[in-house]
C-alpha positions as CSV (number, residue, x, y, z in Angstrom):
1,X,-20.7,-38.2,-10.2
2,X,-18.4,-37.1,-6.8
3,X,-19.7,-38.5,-3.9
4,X,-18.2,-36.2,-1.9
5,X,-21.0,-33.8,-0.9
6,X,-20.6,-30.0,-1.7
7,X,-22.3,-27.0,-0.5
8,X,-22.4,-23.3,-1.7
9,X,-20.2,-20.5,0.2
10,X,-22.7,-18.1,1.1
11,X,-20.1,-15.7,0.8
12,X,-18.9,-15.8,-2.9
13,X,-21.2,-18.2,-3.7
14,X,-18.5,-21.0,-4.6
15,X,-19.2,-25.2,-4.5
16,X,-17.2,-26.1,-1.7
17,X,-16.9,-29.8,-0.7
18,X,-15.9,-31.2,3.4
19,X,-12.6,-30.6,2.6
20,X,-12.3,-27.2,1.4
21,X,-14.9,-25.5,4.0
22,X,-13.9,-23.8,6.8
23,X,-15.8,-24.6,10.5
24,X,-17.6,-20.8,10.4
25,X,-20.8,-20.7,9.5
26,X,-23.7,-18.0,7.9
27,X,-27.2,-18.8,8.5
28,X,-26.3,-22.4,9.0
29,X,-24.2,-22.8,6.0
30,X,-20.6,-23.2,5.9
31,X,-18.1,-20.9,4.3
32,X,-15.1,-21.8,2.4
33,X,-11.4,-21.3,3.9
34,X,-10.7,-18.7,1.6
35,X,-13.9,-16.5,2.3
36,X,-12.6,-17.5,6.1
37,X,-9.8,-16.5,5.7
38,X,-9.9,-13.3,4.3
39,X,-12.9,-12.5,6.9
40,X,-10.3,-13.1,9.6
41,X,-7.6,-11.6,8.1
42,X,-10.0,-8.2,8.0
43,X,-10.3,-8.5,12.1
44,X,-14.3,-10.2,11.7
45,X,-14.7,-12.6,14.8
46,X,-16.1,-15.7,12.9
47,X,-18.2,-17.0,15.6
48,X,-21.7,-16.2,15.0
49,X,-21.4,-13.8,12.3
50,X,-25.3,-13.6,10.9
51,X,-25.7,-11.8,14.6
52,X,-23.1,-9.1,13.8
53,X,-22.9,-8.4,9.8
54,X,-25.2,-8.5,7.3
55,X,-24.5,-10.4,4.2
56,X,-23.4,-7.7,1.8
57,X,-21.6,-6.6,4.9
58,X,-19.7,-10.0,4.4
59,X,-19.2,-9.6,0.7
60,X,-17.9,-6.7,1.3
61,X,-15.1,-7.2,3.3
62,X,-13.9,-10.5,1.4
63,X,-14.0,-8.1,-1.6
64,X,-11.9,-5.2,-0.1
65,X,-9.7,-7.9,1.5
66,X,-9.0,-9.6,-2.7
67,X,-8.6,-6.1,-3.9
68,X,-6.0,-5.3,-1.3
69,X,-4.2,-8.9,-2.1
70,X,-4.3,-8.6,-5.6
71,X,-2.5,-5.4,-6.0
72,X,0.0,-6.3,-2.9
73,X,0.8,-9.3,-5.5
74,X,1.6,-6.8,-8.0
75,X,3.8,-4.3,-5.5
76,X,5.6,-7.8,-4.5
77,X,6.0,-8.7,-8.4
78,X,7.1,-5.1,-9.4
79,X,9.4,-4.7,-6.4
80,X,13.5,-5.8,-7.7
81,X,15.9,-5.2,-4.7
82,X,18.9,-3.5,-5.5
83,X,20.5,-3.9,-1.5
84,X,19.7,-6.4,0.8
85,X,20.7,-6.5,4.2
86,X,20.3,-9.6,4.9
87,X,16.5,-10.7,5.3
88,X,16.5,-7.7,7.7
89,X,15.2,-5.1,5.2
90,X,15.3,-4.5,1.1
91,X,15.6,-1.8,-0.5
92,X,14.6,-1.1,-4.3
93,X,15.8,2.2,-5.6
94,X,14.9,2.4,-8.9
95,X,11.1,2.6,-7.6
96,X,12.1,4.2,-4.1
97,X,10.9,1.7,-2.0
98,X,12.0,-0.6,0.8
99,X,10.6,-4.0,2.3
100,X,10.3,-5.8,5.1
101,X,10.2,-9.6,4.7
102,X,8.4,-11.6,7.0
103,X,10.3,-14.5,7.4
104,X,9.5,-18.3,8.8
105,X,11.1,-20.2,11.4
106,X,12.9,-21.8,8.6
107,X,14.0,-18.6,7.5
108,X,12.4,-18.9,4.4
109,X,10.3,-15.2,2.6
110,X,6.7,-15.8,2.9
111,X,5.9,-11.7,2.2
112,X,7.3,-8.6,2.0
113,X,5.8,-5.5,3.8
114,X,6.5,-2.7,1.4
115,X,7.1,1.2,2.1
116,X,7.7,4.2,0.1
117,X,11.0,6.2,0.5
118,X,8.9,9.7,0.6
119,X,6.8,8.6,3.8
120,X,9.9,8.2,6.1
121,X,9.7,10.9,8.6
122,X,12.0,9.5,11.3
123,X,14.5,6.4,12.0
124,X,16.0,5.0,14.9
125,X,18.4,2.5,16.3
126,X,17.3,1.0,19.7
127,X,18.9,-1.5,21.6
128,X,16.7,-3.0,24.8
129,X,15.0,-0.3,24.6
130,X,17.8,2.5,24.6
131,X,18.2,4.5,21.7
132,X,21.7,4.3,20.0
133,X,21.7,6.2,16.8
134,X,18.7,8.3,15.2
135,X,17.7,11.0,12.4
136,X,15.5,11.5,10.0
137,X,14.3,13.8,7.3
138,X,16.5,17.3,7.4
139,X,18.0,15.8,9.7
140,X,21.2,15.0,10.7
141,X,22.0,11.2,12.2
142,X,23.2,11.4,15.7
143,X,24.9,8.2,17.5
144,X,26.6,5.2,16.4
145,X,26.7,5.9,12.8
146,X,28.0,9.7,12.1
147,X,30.6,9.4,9.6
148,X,32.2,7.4,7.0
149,X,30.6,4.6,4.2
150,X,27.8,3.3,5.0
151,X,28.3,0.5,7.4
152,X,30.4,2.6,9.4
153,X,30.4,2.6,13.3
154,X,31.5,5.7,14.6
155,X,31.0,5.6,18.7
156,X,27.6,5.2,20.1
157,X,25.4,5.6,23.0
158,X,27.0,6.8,26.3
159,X,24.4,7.8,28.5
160,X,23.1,3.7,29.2
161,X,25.4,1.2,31.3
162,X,26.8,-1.2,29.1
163,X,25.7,-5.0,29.3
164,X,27.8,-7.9,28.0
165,X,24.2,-9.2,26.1
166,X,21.5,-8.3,23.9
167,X,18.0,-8.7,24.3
168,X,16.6,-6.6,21.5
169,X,18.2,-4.9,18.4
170,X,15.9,-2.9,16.1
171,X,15.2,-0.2,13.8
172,X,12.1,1.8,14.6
173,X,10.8,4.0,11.4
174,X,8.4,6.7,11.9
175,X,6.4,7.7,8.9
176,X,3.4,10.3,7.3
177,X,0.8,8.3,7.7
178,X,-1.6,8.1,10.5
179,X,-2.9,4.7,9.9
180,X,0.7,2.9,10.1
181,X,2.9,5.6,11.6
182,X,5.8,3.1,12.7
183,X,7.2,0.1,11.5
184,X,9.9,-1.9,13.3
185,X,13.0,-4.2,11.8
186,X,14.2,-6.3,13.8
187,X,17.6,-7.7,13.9
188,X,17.7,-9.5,16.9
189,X,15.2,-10.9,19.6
190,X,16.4,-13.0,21.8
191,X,19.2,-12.2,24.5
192,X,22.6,-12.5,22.6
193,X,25.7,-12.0,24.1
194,X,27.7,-9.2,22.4
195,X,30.8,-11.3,22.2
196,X,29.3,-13.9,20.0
197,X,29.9,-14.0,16.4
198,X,25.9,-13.5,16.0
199,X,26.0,-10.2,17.6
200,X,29.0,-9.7,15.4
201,X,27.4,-10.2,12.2
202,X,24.2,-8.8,12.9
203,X,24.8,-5.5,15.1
204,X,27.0,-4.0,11.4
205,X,23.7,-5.0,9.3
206,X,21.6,-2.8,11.8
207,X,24.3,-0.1,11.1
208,X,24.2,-0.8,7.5
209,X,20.6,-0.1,7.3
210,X,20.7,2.5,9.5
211,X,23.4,5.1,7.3
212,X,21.1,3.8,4.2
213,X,18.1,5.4,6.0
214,X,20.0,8.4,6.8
215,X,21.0,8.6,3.1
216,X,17.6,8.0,1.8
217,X,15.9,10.8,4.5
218,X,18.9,13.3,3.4
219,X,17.5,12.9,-0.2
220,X,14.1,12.9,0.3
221,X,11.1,15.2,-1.2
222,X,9.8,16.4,1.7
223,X,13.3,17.7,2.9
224,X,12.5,21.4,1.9
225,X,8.8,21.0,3.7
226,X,9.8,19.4,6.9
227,X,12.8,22.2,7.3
228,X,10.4,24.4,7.1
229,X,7.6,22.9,9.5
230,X,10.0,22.1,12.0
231,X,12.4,25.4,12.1
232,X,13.2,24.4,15.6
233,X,15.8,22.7,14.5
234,X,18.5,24.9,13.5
235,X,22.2,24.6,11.6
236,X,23.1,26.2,15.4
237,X,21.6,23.6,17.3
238,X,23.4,21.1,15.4
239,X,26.6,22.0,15.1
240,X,26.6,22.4,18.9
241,X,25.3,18.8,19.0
242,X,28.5,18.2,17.4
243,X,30.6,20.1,19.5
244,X,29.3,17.6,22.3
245,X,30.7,14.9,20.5
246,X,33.7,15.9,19.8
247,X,34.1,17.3,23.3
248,X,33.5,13.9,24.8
249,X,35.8,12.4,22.5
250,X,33.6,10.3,20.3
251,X,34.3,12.4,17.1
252,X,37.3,13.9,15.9
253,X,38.2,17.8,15.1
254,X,38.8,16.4,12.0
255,X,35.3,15.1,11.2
256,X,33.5,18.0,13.3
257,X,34.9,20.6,11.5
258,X,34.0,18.5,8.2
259,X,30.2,18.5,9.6
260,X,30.0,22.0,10.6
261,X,31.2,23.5,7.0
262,X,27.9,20.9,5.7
263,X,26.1,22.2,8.3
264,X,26.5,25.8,7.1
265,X,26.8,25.1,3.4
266,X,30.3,26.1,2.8
């Protein structure tokens, strides 16, 4: 016989002893972490909860919040990277899908955030703030990542005074879905001075992901759709884009006249 004295969750109903319930309560009877947890995880202030929710209210939510893990757990288990940029981003494209890992202080994976290929609308490198290369679906990349292998870095951003550090270095991703529209990756957080052999390492892994964005948005589904919707943007209004470039000397004739020929399908 345990002398450790249990109780019931009135949540799921579990026996839950001193050490395995949490310090919220129902009615005057404790609930366990997990039920806690998951409660709290759904955004449900645990403090005097039988004032604000009803008890199948309660179940409720614990039981969306299971569902939800249980098939993440399978979208982790099913997800194989084929690239990884570092613990930046992964991307698997046998299913056409990329992740985000959350990472500790450690730097150890404790989850991936996972996204579909087809809901990428828009993508763009920002530095502090100041965008340095974007594109997205139909179209073409503009900034620091034009031309050549992925990885590349081809110029940049001129229009922002240069500064010998770092602050921030991210990604922002813009997607079809009005419940998560955006989604950041962030390379680097903390001022960094652009001389050290961090910024070194990192700022080509931002690139890196960045021409692999462009390369997944130039493939995607909703190509044909988006030209369509969004006609404002013509084969004219990006060649003379182009023409900018070259004529402020960060691309080449070379590589201008290559883009305009894609530009107009020749």
């Amino acid at each position: 016989m345990s002398i450790i004295k249990t109780e019931d969750c009135p949540i799921c109903g579990q026996s839950t002893s001193a050490m395995e319930k949490s310090s919220a309560k129902f009615n005057g009877l404790y609930l366990c972490k997990t039920c806690a947890k998951a409660l709290g995880s759904s955004g449900v202030f645990l403090i005097g909860l039988d004032k604000k929710h009803s008890l199948e209210e309660l179940r409720n939510i614990v039981g969306v919040y299971e569902k939800d893990k249980e098939e993440h757990e399978i979208e982790i288990a099913e997800f194989n990277a084929t690239k990884k940029i570092g613990n930046y981003v992964y991307f698997d494209d046998a299913n056409k899908k990329f992740a985000i890992p959350k990472v500790t202080l450690t730097g150890k994976v404790k989850d991936l955030k996972i996204f579909n290929y087809e809901d990428i609308l828009d993508f763009e490198l920002l530095e502090d703030g100041n965008s340095v290369s974007k594109g997205g679906v139909g179209r073409a990349i503009v900034g620091g990542a034009l031309f050549g292998g992925v990885g590349a870095i081809v110029g940049g951003s001129t229009g922002h005074k240069m500064k010998n550090t770092c602050s921030k270095l991210q990604i922002k991703l813009t997607f079809n879905n009005i419940e998560s529209p955006t989604a950041y990756i962030n390379f680097i957080v903390a001022e960094t001075k652009k001389d050290s052999f961090i910024y070194k390492q990192t700022y080509p892994m931002a690139q890196d992901a960045l021409s692999v964005f462009n390369i997944i948005c130039q493939d995607n589904p909703q190509k044909d759709e988006c030209d369509n919707q969004q006609g404002d943007i013509s084969a004219a209004d990006e060649i003379l884009k182009f023409k900018q470039l070259l004529d402020n000397g960060i691309i080449t004739q070379e590589e201008f006249e290559a883009k305009k020929k894609q530009l107009l399908g020749l």
